[in-house]
C-alpha positions as a printed Julia matrix, in Angstrom:
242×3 Matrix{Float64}:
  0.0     0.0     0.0
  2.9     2.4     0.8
  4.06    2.12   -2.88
  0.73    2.54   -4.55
  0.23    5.72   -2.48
  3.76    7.04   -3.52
  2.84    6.01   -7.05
 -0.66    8.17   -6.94
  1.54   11.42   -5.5
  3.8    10.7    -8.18
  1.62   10.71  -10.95
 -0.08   13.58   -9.32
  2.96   15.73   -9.83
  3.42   14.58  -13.08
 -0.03   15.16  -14.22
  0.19   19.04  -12.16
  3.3    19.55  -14.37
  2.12   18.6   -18.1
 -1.3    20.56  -17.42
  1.37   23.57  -16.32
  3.27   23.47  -19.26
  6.34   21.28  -18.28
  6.87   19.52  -21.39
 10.5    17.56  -22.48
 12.69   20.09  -24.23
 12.01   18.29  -27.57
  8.63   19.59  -27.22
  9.46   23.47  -26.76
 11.73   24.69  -30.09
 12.16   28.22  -29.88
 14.98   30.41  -27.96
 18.36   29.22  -25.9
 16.43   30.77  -23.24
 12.91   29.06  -23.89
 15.31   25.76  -23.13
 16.35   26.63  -20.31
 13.45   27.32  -18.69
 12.01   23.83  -19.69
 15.49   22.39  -18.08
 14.67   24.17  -15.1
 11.09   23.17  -14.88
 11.82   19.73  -15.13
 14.18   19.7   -12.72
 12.47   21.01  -10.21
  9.62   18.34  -11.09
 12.52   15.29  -10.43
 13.04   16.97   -7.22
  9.6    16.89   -6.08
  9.43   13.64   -7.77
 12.4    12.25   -5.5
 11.3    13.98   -2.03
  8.1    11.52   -2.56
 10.12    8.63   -3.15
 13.23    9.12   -0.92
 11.99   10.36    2.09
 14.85   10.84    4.89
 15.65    7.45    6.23
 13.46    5.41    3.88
 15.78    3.95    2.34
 15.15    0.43    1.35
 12.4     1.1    -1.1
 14.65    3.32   -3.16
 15.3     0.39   -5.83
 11.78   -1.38   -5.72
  9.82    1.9    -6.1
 12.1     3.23   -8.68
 11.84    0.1   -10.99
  8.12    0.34  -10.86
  8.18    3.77  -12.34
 10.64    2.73  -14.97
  8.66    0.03  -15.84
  5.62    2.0   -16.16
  6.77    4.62  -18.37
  8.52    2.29  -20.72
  5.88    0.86  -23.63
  5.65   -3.25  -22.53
  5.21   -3.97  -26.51
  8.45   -2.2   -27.42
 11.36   -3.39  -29.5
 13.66   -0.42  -27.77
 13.93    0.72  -24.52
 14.46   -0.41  -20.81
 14.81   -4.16  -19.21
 11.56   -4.7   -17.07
 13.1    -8.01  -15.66
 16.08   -8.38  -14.07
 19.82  -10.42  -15.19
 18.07  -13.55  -12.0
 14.7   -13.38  -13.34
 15.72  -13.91  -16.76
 18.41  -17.31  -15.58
 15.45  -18.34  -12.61
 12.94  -18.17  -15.35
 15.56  -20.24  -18.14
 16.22  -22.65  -15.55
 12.9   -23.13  -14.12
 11.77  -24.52  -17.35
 15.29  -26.27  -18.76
 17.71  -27.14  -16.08
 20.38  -28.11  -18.7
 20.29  -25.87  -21.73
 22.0   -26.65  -24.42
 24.32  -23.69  -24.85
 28.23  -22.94  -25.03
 28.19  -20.95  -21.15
 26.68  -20.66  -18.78
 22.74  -19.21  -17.96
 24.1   -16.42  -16.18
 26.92  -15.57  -19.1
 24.32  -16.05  -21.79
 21.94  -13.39  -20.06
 24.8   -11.14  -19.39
 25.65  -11.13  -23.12
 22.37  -10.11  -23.86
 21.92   -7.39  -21.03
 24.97   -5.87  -22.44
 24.88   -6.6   -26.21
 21.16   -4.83  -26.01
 22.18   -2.29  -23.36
 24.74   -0.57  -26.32
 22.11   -0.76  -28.87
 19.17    0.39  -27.07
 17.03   -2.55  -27.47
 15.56   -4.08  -24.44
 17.35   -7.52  -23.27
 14.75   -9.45  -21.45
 12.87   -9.45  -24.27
 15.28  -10.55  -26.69
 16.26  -13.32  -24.55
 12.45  -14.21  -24.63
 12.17  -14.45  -27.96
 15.66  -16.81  -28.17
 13.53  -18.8   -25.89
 10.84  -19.5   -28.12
 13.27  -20.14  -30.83
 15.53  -22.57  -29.46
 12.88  -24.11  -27.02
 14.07  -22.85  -24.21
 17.35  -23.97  -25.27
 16.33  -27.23  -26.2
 16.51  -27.19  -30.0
 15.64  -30.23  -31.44
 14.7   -28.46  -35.01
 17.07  -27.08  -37.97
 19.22  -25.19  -36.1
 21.92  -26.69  -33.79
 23.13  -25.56  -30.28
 26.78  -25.21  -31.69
 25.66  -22.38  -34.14
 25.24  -20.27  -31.75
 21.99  -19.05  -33.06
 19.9   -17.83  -31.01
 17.13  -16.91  -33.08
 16.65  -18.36  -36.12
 19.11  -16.1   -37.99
 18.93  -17.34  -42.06
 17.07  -20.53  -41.24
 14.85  -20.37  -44.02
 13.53  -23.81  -44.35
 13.85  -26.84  -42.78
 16.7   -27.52  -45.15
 18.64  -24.18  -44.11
 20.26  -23.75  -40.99
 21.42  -20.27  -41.15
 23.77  -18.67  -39.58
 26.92  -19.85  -37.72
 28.81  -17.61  -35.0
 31.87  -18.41  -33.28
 30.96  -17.66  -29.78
 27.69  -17.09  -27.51
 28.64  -13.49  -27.51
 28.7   -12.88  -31.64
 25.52  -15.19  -31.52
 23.52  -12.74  -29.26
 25.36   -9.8   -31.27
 24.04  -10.94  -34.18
 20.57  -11.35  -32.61
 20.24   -7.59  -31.61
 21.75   -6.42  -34.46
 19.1    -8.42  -36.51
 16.34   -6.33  -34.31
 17.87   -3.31  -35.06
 17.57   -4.08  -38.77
 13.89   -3.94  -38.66
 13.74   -1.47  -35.88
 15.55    1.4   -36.39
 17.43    3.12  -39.3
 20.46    3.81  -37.15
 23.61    1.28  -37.49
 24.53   -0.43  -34.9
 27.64    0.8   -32.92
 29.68   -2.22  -32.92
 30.79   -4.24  -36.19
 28.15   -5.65  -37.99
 28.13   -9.57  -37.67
 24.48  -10.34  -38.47
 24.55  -11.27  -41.95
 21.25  -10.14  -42.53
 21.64   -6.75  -41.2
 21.91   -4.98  -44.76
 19.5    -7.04  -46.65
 16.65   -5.99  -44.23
 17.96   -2.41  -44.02
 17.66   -2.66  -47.84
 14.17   -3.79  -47.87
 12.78   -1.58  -45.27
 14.44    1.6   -46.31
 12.92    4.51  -43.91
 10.46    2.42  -42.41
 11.09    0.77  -39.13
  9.06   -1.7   -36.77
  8.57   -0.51  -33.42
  6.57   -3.19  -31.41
  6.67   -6.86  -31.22
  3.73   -7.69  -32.64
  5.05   -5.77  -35.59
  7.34   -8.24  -36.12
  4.06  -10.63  -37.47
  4.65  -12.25  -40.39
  8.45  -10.23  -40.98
 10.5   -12.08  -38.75
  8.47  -15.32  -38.69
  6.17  -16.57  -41.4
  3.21  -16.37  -41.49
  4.04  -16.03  -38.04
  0.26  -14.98  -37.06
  0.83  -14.12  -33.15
  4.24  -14.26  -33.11
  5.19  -11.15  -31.12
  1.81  -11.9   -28.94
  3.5   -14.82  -27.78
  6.77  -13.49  -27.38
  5.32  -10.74  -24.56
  3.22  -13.8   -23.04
  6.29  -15.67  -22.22
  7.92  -12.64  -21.34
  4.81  -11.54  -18.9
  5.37  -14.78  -17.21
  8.88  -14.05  -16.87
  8.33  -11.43  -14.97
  6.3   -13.64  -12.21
  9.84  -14.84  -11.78
């Protein structure tokens, strides 16, 4: 109850400050000194924001409470943004369901590789991992692809004949795998060296356009693939029970 009432004063505040006029920068082009006035409005709204959640000596909801507002603001359906599960979760939830996945490290390396393969490309890691989950099973496999590619998630497997792409390690595997979101995602290249070797022939395709959401990935990354990035965010809401 103590963090639902800290969560209604929050949005209060928030909801006091948009109706006042204290928008993100981005939305408020005009002078040097229009911008700082927005900088100055919203910091005074994170201040009030953090007296409400950091009151003197209350200390050990700091993480829990922030999270929840994190995971609030960022959009659940989302290619980009924010984890809403955490590194355990993600190896609790792998484990819970496979005890002995077939993979070249360990659960906890394989989810650090893809908390921070994801974390330099902006695209959100627990969901990523979710969707390697469906591929491979939960890291079972037992289809066209083999546990010693290193592929994650289905990268060039085109038939049942294909088995797409090989990577030399877990960590160019997951690479690969975020880079290959990014390709549909988002026009901007990836900072690191591309190793997905479908990264251009998407860009290609898809020009301008980007997908945003999982579900947009229906019938694109999986065909027809009716559902697929439904099911992706049902595994990954059960994930979170984790």
């Amino acid at each position: 109850m103590k963090i639902n009432i800290k969560m209604a004063l929050v949005a209060g505040v928030i909801s006091v400050s948009i109706l006042a006029g204290g928008l993100p920068a981005e939305a408020h082009p005009g002078s040097k000194d229009n911008t700082t006035k927005v900088t100055t409005e919203k910091k005074s709204l994170q201040e009030r924001i953090h007296a409400i959640l950091y009151p003197e000596g209350d200390t050990e909801e700091k993480t829990v409470i922030e999270d929840v507002i994190v995971d609030h603001l960022d959009d659940p359906s989302a290619i980009a943004g924010n984890p809403m599960a955490t590194r355990a979760q993600c190896v609790r939830f792998l484990l819970a369901h496979n005890p002995h996945p077939s993979i070249a490290v360990s659960p906890e390396e394989l989810v650090d590789c893809y908390y921070e393969e994801a974390a330099i490309e902006g695209i959100r890691p627990d969901v990523a991992f979710v969707q390697a989950i469906k591929e491979t099973g939960f890291f079972r496999y037992g289809g066209t692809v083999l546990p010693e590619q290193n592929n994650y998630c289905g990268l060039g497997t085109t038939s049942a004949y294909v088995k797409g792409g090989y990577f030399p390690s877990a960590r160019i595997g997951v690479r690969a795998h975020i880079q290959h979101l990014m390709a549909y995602s988002t026009t901007r290249r990836p900072k690191q060296d591309i190793v997905d070797p479908r990264y251009t022939l998407v860009r290609n395709i898809y020009g301008s356009r980007t997908l945003l959401h999982w579900e947009d990935l229906n019938g694109r990354w999986a065909v027809p693939g009716d559902g697929y990035g439904e099911s992706i965010l049902s595994i990954h809401r059960n994930l979170l029970k984790y």
